[in-house]
Structure formats: C-alpha cells, structure tokens
N, C-alpha and C positions, 0 to 999 in steps of 0.2 A: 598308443595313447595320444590322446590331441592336447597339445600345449599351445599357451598363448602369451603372443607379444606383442607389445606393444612401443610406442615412447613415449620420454617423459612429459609433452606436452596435453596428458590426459589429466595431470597432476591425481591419479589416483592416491586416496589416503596406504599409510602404512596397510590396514587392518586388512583391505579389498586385495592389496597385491598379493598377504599371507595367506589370506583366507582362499584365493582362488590359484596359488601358483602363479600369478601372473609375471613373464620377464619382460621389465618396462628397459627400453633403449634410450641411452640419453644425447637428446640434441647438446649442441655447444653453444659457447655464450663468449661473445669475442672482446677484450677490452682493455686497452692501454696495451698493446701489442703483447697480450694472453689469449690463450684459451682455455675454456676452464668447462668442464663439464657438468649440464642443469643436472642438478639432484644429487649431485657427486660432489666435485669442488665448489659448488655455488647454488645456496636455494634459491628459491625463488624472494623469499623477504629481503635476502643479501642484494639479489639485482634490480628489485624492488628500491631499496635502497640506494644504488649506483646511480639508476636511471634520476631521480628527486636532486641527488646532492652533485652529480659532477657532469661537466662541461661538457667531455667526452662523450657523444652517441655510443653509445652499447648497443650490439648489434649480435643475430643469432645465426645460428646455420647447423643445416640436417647432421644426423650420424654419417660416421662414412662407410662405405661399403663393407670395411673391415669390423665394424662394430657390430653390423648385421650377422657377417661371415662368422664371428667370434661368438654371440650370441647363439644363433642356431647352433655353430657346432656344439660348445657345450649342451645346448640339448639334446641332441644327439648321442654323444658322448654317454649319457645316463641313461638313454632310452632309445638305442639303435633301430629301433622300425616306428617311428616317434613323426606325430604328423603336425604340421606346425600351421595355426593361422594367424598371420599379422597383422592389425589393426592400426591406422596412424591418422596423422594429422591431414587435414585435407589436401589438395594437391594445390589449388588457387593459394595456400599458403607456405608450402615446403614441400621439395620435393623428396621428403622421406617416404612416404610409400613408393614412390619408382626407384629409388634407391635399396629398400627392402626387397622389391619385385625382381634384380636383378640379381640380388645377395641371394635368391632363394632358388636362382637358377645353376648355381655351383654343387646343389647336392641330388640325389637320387631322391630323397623320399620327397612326400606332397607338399609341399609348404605353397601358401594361398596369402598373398599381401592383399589387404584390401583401401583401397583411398576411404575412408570414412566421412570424409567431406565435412567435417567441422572441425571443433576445437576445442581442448580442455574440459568441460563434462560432457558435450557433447560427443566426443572420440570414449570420455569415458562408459558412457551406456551401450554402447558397443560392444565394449572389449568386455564389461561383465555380464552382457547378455552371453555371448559365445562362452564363458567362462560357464556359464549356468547351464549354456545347452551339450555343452562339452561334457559336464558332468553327470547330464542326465542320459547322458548314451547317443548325444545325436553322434552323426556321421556328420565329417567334414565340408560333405556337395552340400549336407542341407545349411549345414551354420553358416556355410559364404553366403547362400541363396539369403537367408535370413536375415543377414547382420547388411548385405548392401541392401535389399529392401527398407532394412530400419534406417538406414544412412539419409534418406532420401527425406524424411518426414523430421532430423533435426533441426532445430530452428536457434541459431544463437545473436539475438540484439545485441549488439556492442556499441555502451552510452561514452563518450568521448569528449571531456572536459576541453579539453585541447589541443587544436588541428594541426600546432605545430608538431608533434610528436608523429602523426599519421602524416606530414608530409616528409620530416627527416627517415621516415620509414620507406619513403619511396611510394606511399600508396596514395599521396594526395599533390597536385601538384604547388609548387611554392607559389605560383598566385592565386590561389582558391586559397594556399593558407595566409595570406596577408590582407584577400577581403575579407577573410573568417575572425581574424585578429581585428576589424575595424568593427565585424555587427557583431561581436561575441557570438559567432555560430558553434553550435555545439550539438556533433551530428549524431545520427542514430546508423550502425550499420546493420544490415541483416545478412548473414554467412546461412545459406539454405541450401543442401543438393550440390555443395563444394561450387557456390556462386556468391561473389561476395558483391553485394552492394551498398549506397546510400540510400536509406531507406526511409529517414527523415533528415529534414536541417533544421533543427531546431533552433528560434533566436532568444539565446538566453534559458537559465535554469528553467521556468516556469513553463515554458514551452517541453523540455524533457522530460519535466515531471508529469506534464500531458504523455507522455508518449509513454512514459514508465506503469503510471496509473492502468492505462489502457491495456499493453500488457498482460500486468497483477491481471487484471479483470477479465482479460480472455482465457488464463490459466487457470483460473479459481471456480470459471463458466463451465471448464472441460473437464468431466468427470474422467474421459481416460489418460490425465496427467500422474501422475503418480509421484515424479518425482523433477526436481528442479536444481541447476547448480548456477550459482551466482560466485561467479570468481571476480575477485578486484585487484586491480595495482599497487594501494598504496593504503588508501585511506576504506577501512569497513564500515562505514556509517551507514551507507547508504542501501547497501546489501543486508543487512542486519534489520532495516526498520521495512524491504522487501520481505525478507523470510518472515517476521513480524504478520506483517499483514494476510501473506498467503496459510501461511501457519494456523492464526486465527478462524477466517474463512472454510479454512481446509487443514486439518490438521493430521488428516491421513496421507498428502505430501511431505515426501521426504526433499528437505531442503540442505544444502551440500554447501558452504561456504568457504575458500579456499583465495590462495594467492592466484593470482591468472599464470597461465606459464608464461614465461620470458620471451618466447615466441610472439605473445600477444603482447605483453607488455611495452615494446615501444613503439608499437602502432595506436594504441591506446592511451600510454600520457597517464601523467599524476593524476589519480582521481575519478580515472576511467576504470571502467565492470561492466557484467554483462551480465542476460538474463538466458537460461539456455534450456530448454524444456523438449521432448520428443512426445507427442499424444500416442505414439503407436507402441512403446517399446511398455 
C-alpha cells in the first residue's frame, strides 16, 4: 500500500488529513529559548499571535531526521511492505525535503521525498492529488512522475504589509528594508518552481490592490483553476473579500482560507497573505 507524508507547513484541514490517511510531519517554532512543535505544542493562531505582540523574532526550522526516521517507521510497523511518498515544503524555503530524502535512505522499502516547490496550499495540492492517485491504484513511478510535474505550474503571490518582518527573516536585506520603511513599499513575492522572487514593489496599498485585482482576474479568466488557497497571518479581511470575489465570478472554485504556516509567517509580517492557485492540478 502507498502512504503519504507530508509537513505541517501544508496546513492541511483536520478533515483532508482523515479522509486521506495523510501523516503530516511537524516543523519547529523556536521562542524565548523553547521549542515547541507547529501543530502540536503551537498552532498557527498561537504564533500568529507571538509574532503581532512580542519583541522577540520567532523563528522556525525543519523536523529533524529523527522525526522523519519515527514517522516512517511507524508506518512500517502497520504495514511491513508499505511504500511511502513524501511531499514538503519547497527547498528555497526549508530544507525538509533533503532532510526527508535522507530519513528515507535508512529503510529497505520505496520511500520517494519530493521538493514540492511551494508553500502551504500550494505543497497542499500536491499531497492530495497523490493521495487521490494513491487511491485510485496508481503505482508509486507514476505518482512522483505526476506530483513533480504539478510542482512546477504552482504559483504562490505572497502580499507583504511589512518589509521589516521579510528582512528580520533573512530574506531582505536591512537596507532595502529601511528604504521600504521611508516609500511605504509593500512588495509582492512570487514562490514558482521552488524560485522565490520579488515580483512587484508596490508603493503603498493602492498599488497592491492593483496587483491583487490582477490576480483575482487572471484566476477567474482560467477555466482550469479549480481551486485556490489564501492563507493569512494575522488579520482575514482581506482574504475573505478575495474569496468573495473569485466565489462570485466562479463559484465552481474551491476557495481554502486558513492560518499561513509559521514558516511563512515571519517572512510575511502582520497583515501579510497570499494568493496560491495551480492551473494544471
């Protein structure tokens, strides 16, 4: 039987992880000299919260090998000739799938890590397409074959109130964020094919909401959208009057609203979400 794993920065709902067997792995979330594990000792609204109220950067990092090692085996343990494929966060952002990759070389049977090259719904259409093709009798060559071709055509905008948060994260340098801080820049990033870029710089809300518009509008244009996840930091306003709009227009997409994982969350900042769509899956 083929099982599948993933981690918790898919933020997949309860319902998807029950309904397909899914075993989600959880990254760590580092803070006031703890560790506390996403989805386990800490949701996402909890460090949602940290991040908004205290001084302290909060900061995240992969499972460790032993989490991988533990995972599998138990599935093992249940189902001795038991074929596993791993799904994770992209590489440009954590290096859990190499770390999956090497957990998966301690056992005999098939086990296949795959970089998924996004984040948070984007890792999660992934993991429930495999789940789908898992159950409908594919073989394992063809589901990697499958799932890294759909990798390639995710697309996640990440809108970003606040540049100080994306340079405390390492991903912006502190003098980009102190002339960001003097035009109120407020960038757009695009995460494609586990490539992360700046995709716009936007000066100021009105310029975002250009970019957001645009977007909605190319989603709503592609009939083979089907489905969309808008995950946010802190504040759902803005994600809400998205789904709204795409909803209306198209109400045969399915729209997905959720915490962003804490992974993304302090690269993003108070107020920061993203828009995350695949045309092929």
């Amino acid at each position: 039987m083929i099982h599948i794993v993933t981690d918790t920065t898919t933020q997949l709902t309860p319902e998807e992880i029950q309904q397909h067997h899914i075993h989600p792995v959880s990254l760590q979330v580092l803070f006031e000299g703890k560790t506390y594990k996403d989805q386990i000792d800490m949701s996402s609204k909890e460090f949602s919260e940290i991040l908004a109220t205290k001084k302290e950067f909060p900061t995240t990092s992969q499972p460790t090998m032993g989490d991988f090692v533990n995972t599998y085996q138990s599935i093992i343990d249940e189902d001795p000739d038991a074929q596993i494929v791993s799904i994770h966060i992209g590489s440009v952002l954590s290096g859990t799938s190499s770390t999956a990759a090497v957990a998966a070389q301690q056992f005999p049977n098939k086990i296949v890590a795959i970089n998924g090259g996004s984040a948070v719904r984007g890792t999660a259409f992934l993991v429930l397409k495999a789940a789908q093709l898992a159950e409908a009798g594919a073989d394992i060559e063809t589901i990697e074959q499958r799932i890294t071709e759909l990798a390639k055509n995710t697309k996640l905008f990440l809108f970003i109130n606040n540049l100080d948060y994306l340079v405390k994260g390492g991903r912006a340098s502190k003098a980009s964020g102190f002339i960001a801080s003097v035009i109120k820049l407020k960038p757009v990033l695009l995460l494609e094919n586990n490539d992360l870029q700046f995709k716009h710089k936007c000066r100021g809300k009105k310029q975002m909401r250009k970019v957001e518009d645009q977007v909605v509008a190319d989603i709503i244009a592609n009939p083979n959208i089907k489905d969309v996840g808008l995950p946010f930091v802190d504040d759902d306003t803005e994600v809400h009057r998205i789904s709204a709009e795409i909803l209306e227009a198209r109400p045969d997409i399915n729209t997905v609203i959720s915490y962003a994982s804490p992974s993304l969350m302090p690269h993003a900042g108070p107020a920061g979400f993203a828009i995350i769509y695949n045309d092929q899956y």
